[in-house]
Structures are given as structure tokens and as C-alpha cells.
N, C-alpha and C positions, 0 to 999 in steps of 0.2 A: 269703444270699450272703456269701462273704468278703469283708471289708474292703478287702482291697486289692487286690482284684479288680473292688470295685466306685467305688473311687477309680480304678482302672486306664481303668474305663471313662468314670466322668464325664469323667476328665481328655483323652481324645480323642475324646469329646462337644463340649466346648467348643473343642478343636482344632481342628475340622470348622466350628465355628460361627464360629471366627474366620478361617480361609481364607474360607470362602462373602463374609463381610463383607469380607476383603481385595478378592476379586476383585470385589466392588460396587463398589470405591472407584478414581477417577483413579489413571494413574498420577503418582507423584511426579512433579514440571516435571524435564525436566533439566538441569543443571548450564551456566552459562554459556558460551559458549566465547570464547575470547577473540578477538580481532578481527585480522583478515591485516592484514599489514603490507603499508597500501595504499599507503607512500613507494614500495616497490620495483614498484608497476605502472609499465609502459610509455606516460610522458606525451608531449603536444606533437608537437611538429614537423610539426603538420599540416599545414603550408604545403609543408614543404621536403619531408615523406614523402608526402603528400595521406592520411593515414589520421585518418578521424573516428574520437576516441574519445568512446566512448557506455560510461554509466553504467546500471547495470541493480541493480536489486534482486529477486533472483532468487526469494524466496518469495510475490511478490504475482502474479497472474493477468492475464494479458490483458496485459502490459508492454510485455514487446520482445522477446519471444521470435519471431517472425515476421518481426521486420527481417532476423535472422541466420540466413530459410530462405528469401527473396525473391529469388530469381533476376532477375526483373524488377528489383528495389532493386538489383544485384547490376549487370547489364549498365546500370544507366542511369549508376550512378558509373564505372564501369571506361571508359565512353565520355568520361569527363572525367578519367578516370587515380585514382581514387582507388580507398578499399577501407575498410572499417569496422575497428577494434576494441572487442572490448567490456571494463568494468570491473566485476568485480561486489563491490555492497556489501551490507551486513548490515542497512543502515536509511540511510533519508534522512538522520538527526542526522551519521553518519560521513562520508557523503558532501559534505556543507559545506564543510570545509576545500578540496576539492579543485575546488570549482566558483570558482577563482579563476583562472581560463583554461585550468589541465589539463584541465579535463573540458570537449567540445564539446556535445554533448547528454546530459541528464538524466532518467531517471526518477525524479523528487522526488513527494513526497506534501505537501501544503499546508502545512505548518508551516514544515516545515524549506524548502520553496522560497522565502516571505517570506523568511527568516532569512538566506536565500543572497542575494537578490534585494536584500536592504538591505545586505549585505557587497561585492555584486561585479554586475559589470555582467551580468545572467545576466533574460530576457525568457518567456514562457509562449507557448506556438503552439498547443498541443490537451490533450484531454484524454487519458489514459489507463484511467481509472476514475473513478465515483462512487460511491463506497459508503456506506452507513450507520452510524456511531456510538449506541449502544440502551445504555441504563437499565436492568438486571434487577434486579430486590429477589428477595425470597426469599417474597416472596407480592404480591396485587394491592393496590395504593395508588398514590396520585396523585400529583404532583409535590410538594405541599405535606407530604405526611405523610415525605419523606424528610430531613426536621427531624433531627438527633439521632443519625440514625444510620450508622454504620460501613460506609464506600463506597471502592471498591477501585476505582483506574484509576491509567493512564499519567500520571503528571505532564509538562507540556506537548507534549501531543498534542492532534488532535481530539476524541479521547475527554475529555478534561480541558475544551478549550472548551464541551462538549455537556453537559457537566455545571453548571459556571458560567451557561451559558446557561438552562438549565433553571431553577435556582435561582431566577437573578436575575429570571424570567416570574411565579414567585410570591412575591416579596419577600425572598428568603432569598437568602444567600451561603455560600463554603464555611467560613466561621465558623461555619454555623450545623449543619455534619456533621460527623463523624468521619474524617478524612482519612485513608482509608491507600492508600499510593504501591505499586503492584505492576505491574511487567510483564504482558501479556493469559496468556501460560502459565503463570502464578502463579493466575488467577483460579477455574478451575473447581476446584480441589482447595481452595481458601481455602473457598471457598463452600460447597461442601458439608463442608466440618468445620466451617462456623459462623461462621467468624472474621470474615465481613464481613458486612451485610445487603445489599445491593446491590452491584453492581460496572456499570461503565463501561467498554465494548469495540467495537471492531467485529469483524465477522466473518472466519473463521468462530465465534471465540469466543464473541459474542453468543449466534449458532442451539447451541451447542454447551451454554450454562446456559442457555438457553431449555426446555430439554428436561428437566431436571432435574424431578422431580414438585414441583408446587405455585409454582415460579418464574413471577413476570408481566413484561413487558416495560412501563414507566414515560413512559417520550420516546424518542425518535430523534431525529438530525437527518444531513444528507448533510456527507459528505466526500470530499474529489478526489485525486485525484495528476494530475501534467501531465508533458507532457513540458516539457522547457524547454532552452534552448540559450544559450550564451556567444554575447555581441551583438557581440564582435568577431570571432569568426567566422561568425555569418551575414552582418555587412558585409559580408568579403572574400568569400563563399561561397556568392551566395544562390539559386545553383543546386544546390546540395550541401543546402540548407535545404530546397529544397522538395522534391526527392528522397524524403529522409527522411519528409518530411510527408505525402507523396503516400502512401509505403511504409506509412504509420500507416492511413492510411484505408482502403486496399488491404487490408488486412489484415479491417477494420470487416464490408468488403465480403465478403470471404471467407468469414468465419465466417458471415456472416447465410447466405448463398447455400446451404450445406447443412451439417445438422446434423452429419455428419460433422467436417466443419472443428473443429467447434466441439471434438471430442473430442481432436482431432489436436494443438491448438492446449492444451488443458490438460496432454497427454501432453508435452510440448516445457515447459513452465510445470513440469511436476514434477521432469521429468530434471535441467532448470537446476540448481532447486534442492537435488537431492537432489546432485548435483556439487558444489554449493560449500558447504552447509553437513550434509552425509553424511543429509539425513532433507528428507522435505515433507509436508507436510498437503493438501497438494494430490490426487484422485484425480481416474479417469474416470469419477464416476458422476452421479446424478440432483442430487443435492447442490450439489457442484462448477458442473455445468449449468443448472442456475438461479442459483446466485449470477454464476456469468462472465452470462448472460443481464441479471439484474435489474440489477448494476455496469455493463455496457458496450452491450451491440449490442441492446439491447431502447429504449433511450433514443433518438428516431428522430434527435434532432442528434448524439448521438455519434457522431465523436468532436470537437466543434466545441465551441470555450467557452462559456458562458453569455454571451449578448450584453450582460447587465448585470453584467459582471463587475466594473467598474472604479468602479461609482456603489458613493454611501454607504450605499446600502438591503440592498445584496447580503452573503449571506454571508463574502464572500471580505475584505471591508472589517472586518464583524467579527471573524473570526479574528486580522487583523492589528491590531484595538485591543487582542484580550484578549492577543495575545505583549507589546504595549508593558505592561501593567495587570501581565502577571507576570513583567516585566525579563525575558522573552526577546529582546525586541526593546528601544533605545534609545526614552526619549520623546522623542525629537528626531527619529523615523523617520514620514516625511513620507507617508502612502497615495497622493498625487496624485503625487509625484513616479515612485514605486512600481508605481503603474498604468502609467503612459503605456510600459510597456516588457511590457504583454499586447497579443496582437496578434490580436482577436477575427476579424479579417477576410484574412487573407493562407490560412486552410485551407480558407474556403469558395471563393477563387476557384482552388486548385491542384483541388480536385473537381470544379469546373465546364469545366478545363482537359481536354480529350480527351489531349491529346498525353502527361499522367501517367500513363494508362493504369490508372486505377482500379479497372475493371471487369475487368480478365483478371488471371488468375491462373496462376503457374508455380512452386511450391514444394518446393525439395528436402526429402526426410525428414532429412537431416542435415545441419549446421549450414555455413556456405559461409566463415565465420571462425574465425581461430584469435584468441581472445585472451588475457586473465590469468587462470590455469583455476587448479584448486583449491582446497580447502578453505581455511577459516579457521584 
């Protein structure tokens, strides 16, 4: 054979071999985008406008995307003259500054709610999600063998607590790993080119390197998001407070009532998101369906707090020793004082209240708010 006819060919032999291998591999994360300028949302004047503004992080499931299809929610405030708007942020960490009285209701995820909750007078009423933070190595071993090596997670997140927590069960600390700091959409492509032995995530990142041939899952531990609300607006408001809270449960109720819901309710969870930040990971399939199930309405108190929330033994107590251990938090930040503004018991008696109207359901397909829309 000719020479370079037969270079001709090796050489789109190996061309062929290295597309196959492209299309194996993640796509590259993409590129940060930078954060909306949440000075120019529409704050305040709740009193004089009567509009509650509610905080939404539009890439997590099960949030609040149903307050803003609740017709019911809808005619109980309008009978008191008010009306909702929504804000939406990119993560809890951004939404902090703003939980210093502009924002009336929050969907916070556990870190950053402490962090708010020691800054500004801001209380917890329900849950919105419990989910899981998971350990994958790159093969099976035990908490103890992850000595040494090279572990990829969010620096102060749950995933970060769940990690410390892990350690310190078998005598080890994060002195004793390889630290390295990534974003959860940095993880699947680190991992499978090697770069870390382990990573620290919740889902769907988790289930997503769980799949990877030969990866084992290590620990778990849960993790929450709440709603949580500004304490000097529920003083003034606490008809407008339980409203909202009724609207949360309603919703609980909804979805359980028929599987449909359940699809209707991630469809509205993706739209959000693909609105404000142009993509979601969120679909309508079997996937999506058991994680909203296994996080929310499979949980039979949800959406009601753990009644040991506020003791020292409880997770929640934890989380907020390891913010103070990694100067997220001041050590001068008090958990007793911190507690007494969760309020384990005001959402089980708005359920037991008939007049909330729990149990019926009336949902537009389309949203009954207008609020701060577009992208980042």
C-alpha cells in the first residue's frame, strides 16, 4: 500500500477514535454567568403597597413555584388587599444581603438561612426540601480510607458539613484530604478525567457520578432548605403569614393527591428556571419523579420541621457549630438565641385549621404574578 495513503488512513483511524472518546466524555461546565443586579429589584413598601415579596431560587424543585399558580393563595390575600411578588436568586449565599427587611419570605437552604438568621431578624416556619449530601470515591471504601485523598466539594455548603462530619466519625479531619474547592458542575468532568478521587455533592450531581462505571457512594447525610420569613413582617401580618403557609401545605397536598400534579409542578420548577437563568436540569421524567418524591411529599410530616430542631443533638445545631469552626458564622453566635425564632408549631395548627382550605385545589397553568423576570 502507498505510504501516504496509508498514513492517510491511520490518520482518520485515530480521528474516528478520538470523536467516539469525545462523545464519551461530559460536556465541559459552562462558563459562569454573572449575577443580576438584584439592587434594581422592586423592594419594600409592603405595608403601604400590601405586596409580599418572596425570594425564589428557581433551579431547586418543589420551592415556590405553586404559590404563583394558587388561585386559592390568590383570592385569600386579594380579600385582605394584597398580592405577591416574586425575586429570583442564583443561590441562597446572594440572597443574604437582601434578607435585611427587603425580602418578606425566603426560599433559603440551611447554610445560608443561619448566616441570614444571625445577621437580621429573619425566623423558619416549614420545610421546603430535604435532600441528601453523598460521598462518591472513584471505587468502594469506607470513611476511613478516604485519608489522603483528593475530594472535590462546595466549600461552605452542606456538602462541606457532610464531609467534616464524616471525617471527624472516624478520627480524621480535612487536614487529613486533599482539599479541592469546586462548584457541583465542575464535579462530573473533574472526576472522570481523574483529577479528584472523591467528590461531595447533592443531587442531582450525586446520582449523576453515581453512574459512572466503578464509582461507590461513601456517607450521606440530609440537608434542608426552609422557607423562612422577615419577623417584622409577620408581626404586622400574621394573617398574610399563614396564608402563605397554608399555600405551602396546599400545595404538599396537591401533589400527593395525583401523580399528575406531581409532573405539572416540575413542568413550572423548569420553566422558572430555564427563564431566569436560559437552561435547567430539571425534566418531566422518572428521575426528576422520585427525587421531588424521596426530598418532599414521600416524607409523611412534610412539609412541618423536625420537632427537634432547636435541641443540641439535632442536625440543624450542628450545621450551625461547623459555620462558627469555619468563620462563616461569628463565635460569638449564640444557637439558643438563634433557635427560639423557628417556629416548629404555628404550620401544624394552620393544617388542622379547615377554614385554610388545605385540601382543595384550584391552579392556573399560568403564573397569577408578575414579578423581576429575566435572566442574569
Amino acid at each position: 500500500m502507498n505510504k501516504k495513503i496509508l498514513i492517510a488512513l491511520l490518520v482518520v483511524v485515530f480521528a474516528g477514535i478520538g470523536i467516539k472518546t469525545a462523545l464519551r466524555q461530559p460536556s465541559p461546565p459552562a462558563p459562569a454567568m454573572p449575577a443580576p443586579d438584584y439592587d434594581k429589584y422592586n423592594y419594600g413598601r409592603a405595608d403601604e403597597a400590601k405586596v409580599v415579596d418572596i425570594a425564589t431560587q428557581p433551579n431547586a424543585i418543589f420551592t415556590s413555584e405553586s404559590l404563583f399558580h394558587d388561585r386559592i393563595l390568590q383570592k385569600q390575600l386579594a380579600a385582605e388587599g394584597w398580592t405577591l411578588r416574586e425575586h429570583p436568586y442564583r443561590n441562597g449565599k446572594e440572597m443574604i444581603p437582601y434578607t435585611d427587611g427587603r425580602l418578606d419570605v425566603m426560599v433559603l437552604g440551611d447554610i445560608p438561612t443561619f448566616i441570614a438568621m444571625d445577621q437580621h431578624r429573619i425566623g423558619i416556619f416549614a420545610l421546603c426540601r430535604q435532600g441528601y449530601n453523598t460521598i462518591v470515591a472513584n471505587r468502594k471504601i469506607t470513611p476511613n480510607q478516604l485519608k489522603g485523598l483528593r475530594i472535590g466539594y462546595p466549600t461552605g455548603t452542606t456538602a462541606h458539613f457532610t464531609l467534616d462530619r464524616t471525617l471527624q466519625a472516624v478520627n480524621l479531619t480535612m487536614n487529613d484530604i486533599t482539599s479541592v474547592p469546586m462548584p457541583p458542575d465542575h464535579m462530573e468532568a473533574a472526576f472522570r478525567a481523574g483529577k479528584v478521587d472523591a467528590v461531595v455533592s447533592w443531587e442531582p450531581t450525586a446520582s449523576a457520578i453515581l453512574n459512572i462505571p466503578n464509582s461507590a457512594m461513601v456517607s450521606s447525610a440530609p440537608g434542608f432548605s426552609y422557607i423562612a420569613m422577615d419577623l417584622g413582617f409577620t408581626t404586622r401580618h400574621p394573617r398574610i403569614q399563614q396564608a402563605i403557609l397554608a399555600a405551602v401545605a396546599r400545595a404538599v397536598s396537591w401533589a400527593k393527591f395525583d401523580e399528575k400534579n406531581i409532573h405539572t409542578s416540575l413542568l413550572w420548577d423548569r420553566d422558572a428556571a430555564v427563564k431566569f437563568f436560559g437552561k435547567s436540569p430539571v425534566e418531566d421524567n422518572e428521575k426528576w419523579i422520585g427525587l421531588m418524591r424521596k426530598e418532599t411529599i414521600d416524607n409523611p410530616s412534610f412539609p412541618m420541621l423536625p420537632l427537634n430542631f432547636s435541641e443540641n443533638s439535632g442536625i440543624q445545631y450542628h450545621q450551625f457549630e461547623f459555620l462558627k469552626k469555619i468563620s462563616s458564622l461569628p463565635a460569638t453566635a449564640d444557637w439558643k438565641k438563634i433557635s427560639t425564632t423557628v417556629d416548629t408549631g404555628l404550620l401544624p395548627k394552620i393544617i388542622a385549621d379547615k377554614s385554610w382550605q388545605i385540601d382543595r385545589f384550584d391552579y392556573s397553568s399560568d403564573k397569577l404574578y408578575q414579578g423581576n423576570q429575566g435572566a442574569p
